[in-house]
ROSE-4610 file (N, C-alpha, C; in Angstrom, 1 decimal, always signed):
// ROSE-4610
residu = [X/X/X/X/X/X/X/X/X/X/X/X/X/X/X/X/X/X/X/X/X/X/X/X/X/X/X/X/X/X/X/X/X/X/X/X/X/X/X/X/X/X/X/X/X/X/X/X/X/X/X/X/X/X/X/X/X/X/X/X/X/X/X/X/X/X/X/X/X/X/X/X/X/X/X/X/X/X/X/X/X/X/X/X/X/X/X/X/X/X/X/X/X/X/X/X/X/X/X/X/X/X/X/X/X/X/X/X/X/X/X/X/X/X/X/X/X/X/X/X/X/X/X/X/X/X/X/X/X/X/X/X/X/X/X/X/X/X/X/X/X/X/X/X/X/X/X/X/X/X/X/X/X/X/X/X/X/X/X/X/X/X/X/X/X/X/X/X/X/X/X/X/X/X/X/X/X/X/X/X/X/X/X/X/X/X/X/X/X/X/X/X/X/X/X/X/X/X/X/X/X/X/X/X/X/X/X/X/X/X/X/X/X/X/X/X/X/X/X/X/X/X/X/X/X/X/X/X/X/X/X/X/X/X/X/X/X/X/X/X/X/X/X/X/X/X/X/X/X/X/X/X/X/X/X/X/X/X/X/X/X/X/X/X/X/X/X/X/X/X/X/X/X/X/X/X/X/X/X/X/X/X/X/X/X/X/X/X/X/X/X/X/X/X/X/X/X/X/X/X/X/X/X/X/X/X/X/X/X/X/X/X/X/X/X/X/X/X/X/X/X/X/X/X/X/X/X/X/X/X/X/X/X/X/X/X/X/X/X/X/X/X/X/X/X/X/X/X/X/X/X/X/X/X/X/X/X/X/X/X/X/X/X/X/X/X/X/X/X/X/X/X/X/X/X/X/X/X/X/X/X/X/X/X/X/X/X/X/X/X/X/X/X/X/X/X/X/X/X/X/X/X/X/X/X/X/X/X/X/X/X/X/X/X/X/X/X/X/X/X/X/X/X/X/X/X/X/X/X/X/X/X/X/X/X/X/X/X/X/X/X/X/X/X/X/X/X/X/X/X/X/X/X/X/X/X/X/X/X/X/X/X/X/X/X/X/X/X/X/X/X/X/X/X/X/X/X/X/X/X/X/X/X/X/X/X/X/X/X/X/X/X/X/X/X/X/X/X/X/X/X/X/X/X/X/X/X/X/X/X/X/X/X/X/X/X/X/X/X/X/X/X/X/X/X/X/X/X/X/X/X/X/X/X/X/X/X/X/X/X/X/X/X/X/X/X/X/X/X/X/X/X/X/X/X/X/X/X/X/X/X/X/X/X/X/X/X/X/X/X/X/X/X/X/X/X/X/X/X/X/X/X/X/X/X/X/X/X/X/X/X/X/X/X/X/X/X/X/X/X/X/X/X/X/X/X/X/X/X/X/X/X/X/X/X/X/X/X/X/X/X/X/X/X/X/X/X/X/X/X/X/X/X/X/X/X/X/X/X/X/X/X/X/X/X/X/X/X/X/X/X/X/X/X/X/X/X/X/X/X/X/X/X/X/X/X/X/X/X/X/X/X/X/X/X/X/X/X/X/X/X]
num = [1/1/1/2/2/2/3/3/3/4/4/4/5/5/5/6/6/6/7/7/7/8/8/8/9/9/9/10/10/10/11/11/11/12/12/12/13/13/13/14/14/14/15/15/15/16/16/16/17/17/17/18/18/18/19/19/19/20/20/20/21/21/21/22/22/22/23/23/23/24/24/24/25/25/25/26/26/26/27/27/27/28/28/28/29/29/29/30/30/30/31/31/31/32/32/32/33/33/33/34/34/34/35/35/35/36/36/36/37/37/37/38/38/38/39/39/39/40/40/40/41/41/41/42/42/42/43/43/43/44/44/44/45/45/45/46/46/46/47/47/47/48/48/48/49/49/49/50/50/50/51/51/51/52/52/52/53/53/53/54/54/54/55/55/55/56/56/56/57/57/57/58/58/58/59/59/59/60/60/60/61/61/61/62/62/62/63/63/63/64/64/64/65/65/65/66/66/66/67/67/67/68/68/68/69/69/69/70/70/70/71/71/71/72/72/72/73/73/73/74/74/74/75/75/75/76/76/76/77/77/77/78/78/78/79/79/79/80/80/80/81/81/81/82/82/82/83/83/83/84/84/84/85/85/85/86/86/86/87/87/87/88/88/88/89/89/89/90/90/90/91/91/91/92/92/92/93/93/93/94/94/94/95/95/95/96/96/96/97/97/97/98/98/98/99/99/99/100/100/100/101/101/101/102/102/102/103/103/103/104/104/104/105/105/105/106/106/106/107/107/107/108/108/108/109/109/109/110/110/110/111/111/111/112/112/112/113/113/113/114/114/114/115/115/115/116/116/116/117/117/117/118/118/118/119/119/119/120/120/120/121/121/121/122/122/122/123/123/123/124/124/124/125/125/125/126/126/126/127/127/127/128/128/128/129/129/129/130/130/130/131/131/131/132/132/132/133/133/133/134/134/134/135/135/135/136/136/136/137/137/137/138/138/138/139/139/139/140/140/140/141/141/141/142/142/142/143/143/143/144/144/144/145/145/145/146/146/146/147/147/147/148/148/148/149/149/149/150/150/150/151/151/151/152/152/152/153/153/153/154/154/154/155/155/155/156/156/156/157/157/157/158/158/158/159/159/159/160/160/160/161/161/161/162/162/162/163/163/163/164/164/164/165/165/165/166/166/166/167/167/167/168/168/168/169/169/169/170/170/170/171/171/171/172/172/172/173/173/173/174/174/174/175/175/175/176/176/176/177/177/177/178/178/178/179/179/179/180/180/180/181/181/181/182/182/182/183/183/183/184/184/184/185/185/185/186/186/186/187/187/187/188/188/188/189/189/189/190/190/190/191/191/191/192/192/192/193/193/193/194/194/194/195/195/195/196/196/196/197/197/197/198/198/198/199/199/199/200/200/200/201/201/201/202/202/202/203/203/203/204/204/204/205/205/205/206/206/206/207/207/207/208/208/208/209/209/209/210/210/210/211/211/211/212/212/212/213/213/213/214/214/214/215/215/215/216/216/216/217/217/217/218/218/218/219/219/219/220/220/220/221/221/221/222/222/222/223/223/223/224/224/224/225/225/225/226/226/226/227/227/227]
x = [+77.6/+76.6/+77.2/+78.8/+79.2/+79.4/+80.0/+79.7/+78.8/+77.7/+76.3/+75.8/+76.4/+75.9/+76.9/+78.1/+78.9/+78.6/+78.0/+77.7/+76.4/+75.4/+74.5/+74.6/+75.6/+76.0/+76.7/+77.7/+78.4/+77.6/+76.4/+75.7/+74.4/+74.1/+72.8/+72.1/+72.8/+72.0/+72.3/+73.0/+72.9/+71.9/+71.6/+70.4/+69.2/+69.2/+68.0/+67.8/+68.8/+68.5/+68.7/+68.7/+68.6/+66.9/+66.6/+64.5/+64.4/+64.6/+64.1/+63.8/+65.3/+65.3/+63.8/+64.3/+63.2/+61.3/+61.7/+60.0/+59.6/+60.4/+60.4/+60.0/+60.9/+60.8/+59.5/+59.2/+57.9/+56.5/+56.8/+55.3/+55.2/+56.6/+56.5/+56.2/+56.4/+56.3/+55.4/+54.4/+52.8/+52.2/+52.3/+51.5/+51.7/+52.6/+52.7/+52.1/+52.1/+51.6/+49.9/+49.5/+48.3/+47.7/+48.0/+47.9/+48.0/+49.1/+49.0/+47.8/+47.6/+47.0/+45.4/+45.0/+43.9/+43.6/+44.7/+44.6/+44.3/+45.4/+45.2/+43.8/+43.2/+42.2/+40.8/+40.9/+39.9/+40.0/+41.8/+41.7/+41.4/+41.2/+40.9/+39.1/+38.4/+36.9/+36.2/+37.2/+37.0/+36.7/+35.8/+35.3/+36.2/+37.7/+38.4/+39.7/+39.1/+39.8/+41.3/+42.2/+43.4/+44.0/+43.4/+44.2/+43.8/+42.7/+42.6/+43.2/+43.9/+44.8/+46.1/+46.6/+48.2/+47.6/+47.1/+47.0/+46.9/+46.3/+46.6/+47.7/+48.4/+49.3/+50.5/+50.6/+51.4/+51.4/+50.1/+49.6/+50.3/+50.3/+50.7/+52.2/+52.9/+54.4/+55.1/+54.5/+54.5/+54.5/+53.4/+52.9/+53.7/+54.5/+54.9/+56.0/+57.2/+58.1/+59.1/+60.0/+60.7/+60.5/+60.7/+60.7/+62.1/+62.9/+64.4/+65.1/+64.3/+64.9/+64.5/+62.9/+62.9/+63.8/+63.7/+64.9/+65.9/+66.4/+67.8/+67.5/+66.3/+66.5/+65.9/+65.6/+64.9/+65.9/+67.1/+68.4/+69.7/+70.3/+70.8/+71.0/+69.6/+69.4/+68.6/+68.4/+67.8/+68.6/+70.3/+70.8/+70.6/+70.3/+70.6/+69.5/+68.3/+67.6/+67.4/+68.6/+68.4/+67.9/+67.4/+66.7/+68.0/+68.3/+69.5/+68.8/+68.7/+68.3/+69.2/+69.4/+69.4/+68.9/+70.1/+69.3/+68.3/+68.1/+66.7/+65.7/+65.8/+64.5/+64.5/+64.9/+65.3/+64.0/+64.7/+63.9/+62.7/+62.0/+61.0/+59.6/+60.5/+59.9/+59.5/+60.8/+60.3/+59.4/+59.5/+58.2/+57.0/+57.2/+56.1/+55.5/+56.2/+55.5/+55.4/+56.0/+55.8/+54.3/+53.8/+53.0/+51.6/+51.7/+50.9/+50.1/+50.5/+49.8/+49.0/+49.9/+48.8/+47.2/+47.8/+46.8/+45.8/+45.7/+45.2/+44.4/+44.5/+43.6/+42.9/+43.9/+42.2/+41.5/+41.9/+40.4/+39.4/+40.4/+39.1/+38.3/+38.7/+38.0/+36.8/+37.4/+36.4/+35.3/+35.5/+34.7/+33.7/+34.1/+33.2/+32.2/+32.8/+32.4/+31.0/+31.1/+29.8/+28.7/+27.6/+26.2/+25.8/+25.5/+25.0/+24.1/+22.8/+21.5/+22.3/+23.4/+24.2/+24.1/+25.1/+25.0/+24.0/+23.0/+21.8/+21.1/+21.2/+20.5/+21.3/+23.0/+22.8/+22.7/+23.0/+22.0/+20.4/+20.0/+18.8/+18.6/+19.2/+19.2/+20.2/+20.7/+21.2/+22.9/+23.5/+24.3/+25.9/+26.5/+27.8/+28.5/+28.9/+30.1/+31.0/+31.5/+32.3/+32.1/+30.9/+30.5/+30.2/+29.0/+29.0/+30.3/+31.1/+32.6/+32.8/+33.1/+33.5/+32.4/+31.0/+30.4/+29.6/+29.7/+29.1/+30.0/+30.9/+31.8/+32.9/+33.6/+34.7/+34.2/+33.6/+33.5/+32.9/+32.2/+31.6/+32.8/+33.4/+34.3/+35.5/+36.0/+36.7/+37.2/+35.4/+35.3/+35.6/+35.4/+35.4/+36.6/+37.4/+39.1/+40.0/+40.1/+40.7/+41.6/+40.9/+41.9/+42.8/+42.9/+43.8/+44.9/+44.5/+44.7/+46.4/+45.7/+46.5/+47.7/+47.0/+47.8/+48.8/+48.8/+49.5/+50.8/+50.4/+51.3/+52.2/+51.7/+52.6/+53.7/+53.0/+54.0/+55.4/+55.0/+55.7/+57.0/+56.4/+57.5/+58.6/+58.0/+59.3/+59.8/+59.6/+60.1/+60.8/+61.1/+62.1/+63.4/+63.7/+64.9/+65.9/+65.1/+65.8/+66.4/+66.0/+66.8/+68.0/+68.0/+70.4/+70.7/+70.4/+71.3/+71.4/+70.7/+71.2/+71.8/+72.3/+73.0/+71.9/+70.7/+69.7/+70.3/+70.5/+71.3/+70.0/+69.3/+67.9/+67.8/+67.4/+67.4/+68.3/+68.2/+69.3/+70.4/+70.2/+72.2/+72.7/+72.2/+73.1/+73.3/+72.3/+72.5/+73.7/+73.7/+75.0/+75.9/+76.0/+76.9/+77.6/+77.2/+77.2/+78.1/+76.8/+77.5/+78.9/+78.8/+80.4/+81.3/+81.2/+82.2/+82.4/+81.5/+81.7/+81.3/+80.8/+80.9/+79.6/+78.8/+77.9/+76.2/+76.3/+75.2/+73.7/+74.2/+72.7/+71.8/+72.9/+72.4/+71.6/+72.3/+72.0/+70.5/+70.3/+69.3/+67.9/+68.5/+67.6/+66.6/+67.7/+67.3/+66.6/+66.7/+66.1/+64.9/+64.6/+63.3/+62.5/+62.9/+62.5/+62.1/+62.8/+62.2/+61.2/+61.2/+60.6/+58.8/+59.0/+57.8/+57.0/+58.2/+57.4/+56.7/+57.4/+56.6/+55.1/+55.4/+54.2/+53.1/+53.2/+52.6/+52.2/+52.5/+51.8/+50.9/+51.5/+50.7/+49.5/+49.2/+48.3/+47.2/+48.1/+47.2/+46.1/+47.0/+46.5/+45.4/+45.7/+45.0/+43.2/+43.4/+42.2/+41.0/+42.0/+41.4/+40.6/+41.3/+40.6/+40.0/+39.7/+38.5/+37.1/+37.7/+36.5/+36.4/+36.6/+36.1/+35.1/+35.7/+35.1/+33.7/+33.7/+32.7/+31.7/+32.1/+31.1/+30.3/+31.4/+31.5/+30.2/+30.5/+29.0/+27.9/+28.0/+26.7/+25.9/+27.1/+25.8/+25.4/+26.5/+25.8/+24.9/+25.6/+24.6/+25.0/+26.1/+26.1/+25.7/+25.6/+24.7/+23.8/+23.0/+21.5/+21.1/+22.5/+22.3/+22.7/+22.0/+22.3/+23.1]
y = [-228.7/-228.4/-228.4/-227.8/-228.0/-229.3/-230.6/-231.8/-232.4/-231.8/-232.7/-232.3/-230.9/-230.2/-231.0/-231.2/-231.5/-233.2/-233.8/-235.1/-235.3/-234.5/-234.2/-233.8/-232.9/-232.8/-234.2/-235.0/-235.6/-237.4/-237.5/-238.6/-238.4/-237.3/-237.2/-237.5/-237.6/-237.9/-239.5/-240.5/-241.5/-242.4/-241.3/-241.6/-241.4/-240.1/-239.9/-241.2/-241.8/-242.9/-243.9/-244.1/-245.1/-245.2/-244.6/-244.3/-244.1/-243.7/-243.9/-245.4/-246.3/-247.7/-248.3/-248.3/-248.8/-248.2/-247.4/-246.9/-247.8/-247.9/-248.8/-250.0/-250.9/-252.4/-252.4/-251.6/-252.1/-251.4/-250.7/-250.2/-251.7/-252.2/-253.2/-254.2/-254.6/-255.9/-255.6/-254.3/-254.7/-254.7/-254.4/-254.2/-255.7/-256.7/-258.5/-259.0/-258.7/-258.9/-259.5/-258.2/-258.1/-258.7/-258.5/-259.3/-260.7/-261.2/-262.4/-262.8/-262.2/-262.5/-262.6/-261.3/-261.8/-263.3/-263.2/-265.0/-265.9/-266.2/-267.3/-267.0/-265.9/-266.1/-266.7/-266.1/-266.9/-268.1/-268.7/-270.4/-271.2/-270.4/-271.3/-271.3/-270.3/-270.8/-271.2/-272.0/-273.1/-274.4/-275.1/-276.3/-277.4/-277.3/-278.3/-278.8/-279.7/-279.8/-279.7/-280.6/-280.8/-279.1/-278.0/-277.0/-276.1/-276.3/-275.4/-275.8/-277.0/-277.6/-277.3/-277.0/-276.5/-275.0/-274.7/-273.2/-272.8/-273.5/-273.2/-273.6/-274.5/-275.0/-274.0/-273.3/-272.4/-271.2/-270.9/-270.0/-269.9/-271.3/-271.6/-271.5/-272.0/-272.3/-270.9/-269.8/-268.3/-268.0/-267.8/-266.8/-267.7/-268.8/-270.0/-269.9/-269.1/-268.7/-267.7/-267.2/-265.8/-264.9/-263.9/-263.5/-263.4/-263.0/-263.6/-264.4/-265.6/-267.0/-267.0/-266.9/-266.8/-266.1/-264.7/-263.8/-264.6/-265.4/-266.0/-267.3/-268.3/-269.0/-268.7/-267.5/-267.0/-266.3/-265.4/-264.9/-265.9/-266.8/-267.3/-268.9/-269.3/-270.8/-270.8/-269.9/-269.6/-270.6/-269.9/-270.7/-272.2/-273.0/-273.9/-274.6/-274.1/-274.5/-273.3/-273.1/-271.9/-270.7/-270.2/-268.8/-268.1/-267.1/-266.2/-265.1/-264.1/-262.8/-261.8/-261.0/-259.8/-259.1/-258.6/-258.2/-257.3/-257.0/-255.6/-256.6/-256.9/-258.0/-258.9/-260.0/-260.8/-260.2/-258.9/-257.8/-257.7/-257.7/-257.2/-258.0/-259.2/-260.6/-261.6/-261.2/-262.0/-261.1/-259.6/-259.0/-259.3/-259.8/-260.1/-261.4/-262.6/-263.4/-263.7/-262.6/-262.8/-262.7/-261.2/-260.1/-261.1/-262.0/-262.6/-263.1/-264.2/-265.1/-264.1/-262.9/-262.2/-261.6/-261.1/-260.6/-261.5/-262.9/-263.5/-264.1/-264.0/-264.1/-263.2/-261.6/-260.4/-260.6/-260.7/-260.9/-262.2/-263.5/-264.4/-263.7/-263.2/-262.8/-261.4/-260.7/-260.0/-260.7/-261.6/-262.3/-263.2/-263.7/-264.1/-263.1/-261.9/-260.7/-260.2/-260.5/-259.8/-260.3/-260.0/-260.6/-261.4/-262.8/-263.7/-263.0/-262.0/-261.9/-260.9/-260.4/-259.1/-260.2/-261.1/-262.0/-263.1/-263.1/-263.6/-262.5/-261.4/-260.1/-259.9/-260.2/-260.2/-261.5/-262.7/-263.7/-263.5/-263.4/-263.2/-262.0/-261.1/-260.4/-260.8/-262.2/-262.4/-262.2/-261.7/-261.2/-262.6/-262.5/-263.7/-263.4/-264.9/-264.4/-264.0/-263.2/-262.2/-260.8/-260.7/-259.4/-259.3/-260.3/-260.0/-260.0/-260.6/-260.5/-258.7/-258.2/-257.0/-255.9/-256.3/-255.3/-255.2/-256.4/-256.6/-256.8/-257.9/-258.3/-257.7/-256.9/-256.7/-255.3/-254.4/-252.9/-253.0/-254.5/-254.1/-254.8/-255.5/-256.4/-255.3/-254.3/-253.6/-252.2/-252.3/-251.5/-251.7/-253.5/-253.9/-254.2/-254.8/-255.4/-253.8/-253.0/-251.6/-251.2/-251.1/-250.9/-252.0/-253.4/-254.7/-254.3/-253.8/-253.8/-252.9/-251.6/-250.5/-250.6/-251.9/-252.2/-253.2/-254.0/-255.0/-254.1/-253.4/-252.5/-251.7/-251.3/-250.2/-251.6/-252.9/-253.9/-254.1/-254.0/-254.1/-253.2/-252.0/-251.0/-251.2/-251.7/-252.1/-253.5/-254.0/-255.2/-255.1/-253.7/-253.7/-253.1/-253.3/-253.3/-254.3/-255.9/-256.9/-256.6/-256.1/-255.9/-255.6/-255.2/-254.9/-256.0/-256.7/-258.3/-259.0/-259.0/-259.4/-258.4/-257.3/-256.1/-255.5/-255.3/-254.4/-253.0/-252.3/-250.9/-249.8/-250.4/-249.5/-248.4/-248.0/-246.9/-247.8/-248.8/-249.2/-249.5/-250.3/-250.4/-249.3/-248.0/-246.3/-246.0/-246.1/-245.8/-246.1/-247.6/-248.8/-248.3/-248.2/-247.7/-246.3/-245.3/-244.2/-244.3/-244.8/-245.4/-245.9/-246.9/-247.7/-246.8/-245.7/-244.8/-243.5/-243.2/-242.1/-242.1/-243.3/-243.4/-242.6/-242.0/-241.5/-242.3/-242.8/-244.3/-243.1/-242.3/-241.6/-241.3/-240.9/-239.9/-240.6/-241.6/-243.0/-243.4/-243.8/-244.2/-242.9/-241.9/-240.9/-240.7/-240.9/-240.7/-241.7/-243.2/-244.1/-244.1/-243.9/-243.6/-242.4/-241.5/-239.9/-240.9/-241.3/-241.3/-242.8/-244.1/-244.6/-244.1/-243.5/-242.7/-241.7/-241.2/-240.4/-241.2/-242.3/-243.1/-244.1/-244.6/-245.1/-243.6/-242.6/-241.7/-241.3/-241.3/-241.0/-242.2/-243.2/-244.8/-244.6/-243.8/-244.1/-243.2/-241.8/-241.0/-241.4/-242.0/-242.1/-243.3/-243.9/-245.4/-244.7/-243.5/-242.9/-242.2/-241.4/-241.3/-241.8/-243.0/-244.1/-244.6/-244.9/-245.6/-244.2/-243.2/-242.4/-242.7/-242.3/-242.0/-243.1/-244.2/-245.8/-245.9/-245.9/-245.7/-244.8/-243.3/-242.2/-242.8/-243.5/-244.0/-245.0/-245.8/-247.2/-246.9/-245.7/-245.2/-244.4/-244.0/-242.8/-243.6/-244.6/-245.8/-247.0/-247.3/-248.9/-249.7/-250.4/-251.2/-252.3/-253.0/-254.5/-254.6/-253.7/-254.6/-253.5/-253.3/-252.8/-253.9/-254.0/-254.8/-253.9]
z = [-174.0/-175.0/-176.4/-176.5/-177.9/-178.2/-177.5/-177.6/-178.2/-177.5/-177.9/-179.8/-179.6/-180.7/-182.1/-181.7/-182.4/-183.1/-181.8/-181.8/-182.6/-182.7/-183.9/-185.3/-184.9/-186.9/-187.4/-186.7/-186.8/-187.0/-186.2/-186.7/-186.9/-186.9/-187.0/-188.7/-189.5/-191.2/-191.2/-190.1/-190.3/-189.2/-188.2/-187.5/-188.0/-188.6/-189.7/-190.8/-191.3/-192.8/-191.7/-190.3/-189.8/-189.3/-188.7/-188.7/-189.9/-191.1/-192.1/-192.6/-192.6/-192.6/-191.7/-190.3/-189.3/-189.6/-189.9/-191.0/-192.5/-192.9/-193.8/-193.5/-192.9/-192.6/-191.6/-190.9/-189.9/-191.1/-191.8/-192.6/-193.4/-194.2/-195.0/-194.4/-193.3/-192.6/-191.9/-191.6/-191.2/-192.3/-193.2/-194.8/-195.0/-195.4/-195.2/-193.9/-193.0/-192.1/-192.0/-192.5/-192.5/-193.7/-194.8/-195.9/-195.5/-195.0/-194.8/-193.9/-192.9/-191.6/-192.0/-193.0/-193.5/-194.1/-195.0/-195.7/-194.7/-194.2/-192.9/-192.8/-191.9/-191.5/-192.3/-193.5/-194.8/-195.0/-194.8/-195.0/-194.0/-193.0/-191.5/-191.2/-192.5/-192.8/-193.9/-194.2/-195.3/-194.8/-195.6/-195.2/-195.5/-195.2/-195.4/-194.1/-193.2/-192.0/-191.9/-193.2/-192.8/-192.5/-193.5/-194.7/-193.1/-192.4/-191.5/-190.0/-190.1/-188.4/-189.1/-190.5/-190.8/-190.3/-190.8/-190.3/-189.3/-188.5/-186.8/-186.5/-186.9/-186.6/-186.7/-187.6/-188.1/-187.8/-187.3/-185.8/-184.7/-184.2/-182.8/-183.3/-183.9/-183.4/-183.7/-184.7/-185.0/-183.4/-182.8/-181.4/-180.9/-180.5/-179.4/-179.1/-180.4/-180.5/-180.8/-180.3/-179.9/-181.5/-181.9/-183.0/-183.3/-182.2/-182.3/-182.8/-182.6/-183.1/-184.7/-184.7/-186.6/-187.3/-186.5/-187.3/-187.6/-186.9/-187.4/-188.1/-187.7/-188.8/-190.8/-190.4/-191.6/-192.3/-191.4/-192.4/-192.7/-191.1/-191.4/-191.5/-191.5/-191.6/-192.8/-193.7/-195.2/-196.1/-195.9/-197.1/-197.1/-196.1/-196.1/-197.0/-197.2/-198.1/-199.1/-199.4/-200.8/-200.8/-199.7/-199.6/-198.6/-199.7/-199.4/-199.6/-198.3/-198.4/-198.0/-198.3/-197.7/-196.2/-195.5/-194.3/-193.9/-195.0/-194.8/-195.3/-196.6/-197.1/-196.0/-195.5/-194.6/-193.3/-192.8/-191.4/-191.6/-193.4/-193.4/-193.3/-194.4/-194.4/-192.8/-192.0/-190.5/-190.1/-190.1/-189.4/-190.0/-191.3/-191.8/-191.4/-191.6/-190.7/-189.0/-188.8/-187.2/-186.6/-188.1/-187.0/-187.9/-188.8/-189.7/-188.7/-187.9/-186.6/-185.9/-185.6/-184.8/-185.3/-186.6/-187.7/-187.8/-187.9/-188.3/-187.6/-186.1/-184.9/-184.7/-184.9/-185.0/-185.9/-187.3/-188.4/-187.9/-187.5/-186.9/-185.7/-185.2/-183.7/-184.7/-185.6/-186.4/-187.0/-187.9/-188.5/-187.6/-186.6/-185.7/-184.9/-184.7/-184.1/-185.0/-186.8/-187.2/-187.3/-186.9/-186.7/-187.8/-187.4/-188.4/-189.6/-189.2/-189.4/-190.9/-190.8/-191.6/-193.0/-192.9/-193.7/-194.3/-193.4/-194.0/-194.9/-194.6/-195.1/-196.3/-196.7/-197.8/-198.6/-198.0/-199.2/-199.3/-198.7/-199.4/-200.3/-200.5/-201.8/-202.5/-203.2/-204.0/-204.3/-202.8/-203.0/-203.0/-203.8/-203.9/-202.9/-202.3/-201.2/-201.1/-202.4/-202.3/-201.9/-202.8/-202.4/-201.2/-200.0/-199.0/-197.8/-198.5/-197.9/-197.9/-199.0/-199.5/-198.7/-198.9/-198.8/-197.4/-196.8/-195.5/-194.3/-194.5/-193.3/-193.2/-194.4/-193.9/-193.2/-193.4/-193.2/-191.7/-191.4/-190.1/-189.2/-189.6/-188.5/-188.4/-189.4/-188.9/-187.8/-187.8/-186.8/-185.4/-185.3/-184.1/-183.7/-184.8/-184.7/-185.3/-185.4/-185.6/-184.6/-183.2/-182.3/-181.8/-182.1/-182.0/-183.3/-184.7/-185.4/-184.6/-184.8/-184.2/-183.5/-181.9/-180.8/-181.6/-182.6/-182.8/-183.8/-184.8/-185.5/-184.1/-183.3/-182.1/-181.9/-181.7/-180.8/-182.2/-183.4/-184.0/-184.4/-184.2/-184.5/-183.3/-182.0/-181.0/-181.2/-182.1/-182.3/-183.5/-184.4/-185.1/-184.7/-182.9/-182.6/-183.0/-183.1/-182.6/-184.5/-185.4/-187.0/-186.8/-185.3/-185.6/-185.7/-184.7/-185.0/-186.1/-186.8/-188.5/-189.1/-188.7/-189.9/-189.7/-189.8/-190.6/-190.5/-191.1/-190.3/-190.2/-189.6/-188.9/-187.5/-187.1/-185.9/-184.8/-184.2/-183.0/-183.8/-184.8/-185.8/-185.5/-186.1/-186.1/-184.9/-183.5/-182.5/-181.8/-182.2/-181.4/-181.9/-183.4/-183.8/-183.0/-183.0/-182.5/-180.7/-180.1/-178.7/-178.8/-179.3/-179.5/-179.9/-180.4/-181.3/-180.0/-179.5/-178.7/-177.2/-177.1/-175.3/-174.5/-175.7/-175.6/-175.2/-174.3/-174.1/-173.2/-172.7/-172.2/-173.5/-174.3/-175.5/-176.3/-176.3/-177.5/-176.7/-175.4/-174.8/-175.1/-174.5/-175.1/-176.4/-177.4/-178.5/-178.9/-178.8/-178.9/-179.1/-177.4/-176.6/-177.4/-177.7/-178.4/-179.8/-180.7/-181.8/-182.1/-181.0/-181.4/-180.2/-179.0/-178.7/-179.7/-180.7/-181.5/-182.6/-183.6/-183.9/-183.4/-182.2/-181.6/-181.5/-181.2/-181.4/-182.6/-183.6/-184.8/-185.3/-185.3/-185.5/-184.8/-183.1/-182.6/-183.2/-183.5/-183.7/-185.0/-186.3/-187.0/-186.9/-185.7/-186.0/-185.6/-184.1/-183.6/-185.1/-185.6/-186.9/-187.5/-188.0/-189.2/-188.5/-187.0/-186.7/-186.6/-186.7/-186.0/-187.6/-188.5/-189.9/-190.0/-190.0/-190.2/-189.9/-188.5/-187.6/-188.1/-188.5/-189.2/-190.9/-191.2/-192.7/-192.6/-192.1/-191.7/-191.0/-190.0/-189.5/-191.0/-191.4/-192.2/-193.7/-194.3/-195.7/-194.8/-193.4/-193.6/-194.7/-194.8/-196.2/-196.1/-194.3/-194.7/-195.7/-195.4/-196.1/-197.8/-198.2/-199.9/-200.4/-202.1/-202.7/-203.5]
């Protein structure tokens, strides 16, 4: 017990700024993610065939292949064409475009999802495709794509293990670290398991949230059919 105890004072503030790291890089790289993923998805409903087969294209070979492999040709097959990053920028950037492909199949699968008649209802009051972008399609499609939304951020936060292998010094960097130093591999597995379950658990909780809100939010305005 004094072991264990000892083994906590002794790495525990580098395990702490190690999930602090890993909190970081998956909030930043679903925040690009999604950003991106939206884009994609807007350029792939544009009336311009070549701009919408790169985009799938770039889809497919995203979802086709390991996030592993990008990782590495994204940190260390960068320099070769001049992009020198940093292993945290480098971590945050591949989750960013890893989780983009996926993002960008939920928003299409949303935007297909909202009833033609919504968007007829606001052109005929005059409304610009922005605004019925803004005021009609996005608020209803994300009620529908919310819980994809949710499930794809949970896949992410376990997919910022693979950030040790470039250096990232994120929650498994400190852990490995730790193991290698004290032979301590239950502890390390434990802990692992404890702090990224507790993260998937808050992600979920909050994701239950914002959809109940959402859902309350559009039942009680109706924003289709205002001008």
């Amino acid at each position: 017990m004094m072991e264990n105890s000892s083994l906590l004072v002794h790495y525990g503030p580098s395990i702490l700024r190690g999930f602090g790291v890993t909190v970081l890089c998956w909030s930043a790289g679903c925040a690009l993610g999604i950003v991106f993923g939206f884009a994609l998805a807007l350029l792939r409903r544009l009336p311009f065939a070549p701009l919408r087969w790169v985009v799938r294209a770039y889809i497919e070979v995203i979802r086709g292949t390991p996030f592993l492999i990008q990782l590495f040709l994204l940190y260390s097959g960068g320099p070769f064409i001049g992009l020198r990053l940093e292993a945290t920028t480098a971590g945050i950037l591949g989750l960013g475009i890893y989780g983009s492909a996926y993002f960008a199949e939920i928003f299409r699968g949303g935007f297909e999802a909202v009833p033609k008649g919504y968007v007829e209802a606001g052109e005929s009051l005059s409304m610009s495709p922005l605004v019925i972008l803004r005021r009609i399609v996005v608020p209803t499609m994300l009620v529908a794509i919310l819980p994809a939304i949710v499930n794809m951020m949970i896949i992410l936060t376990k997919e910022t293990v693979v950030l040790s292998i470039i250096t990232v010094p994120e929650l498994m960097y400190e852990m490995q670290t730790m193991a290698a130093e004290t032979f301590a591999v239950f502890e390390v597995i434990f802990g692992l398991a404890l702090f990224y379950w507790l993260l998937v658990e808050v992600v979920s909780r909050l994701g239950r949230r914002v959809e109940a809100r959402l859902t309350r939010f559009l039942t009680d305005n109706k924003p289709g059919v205002r001008a």
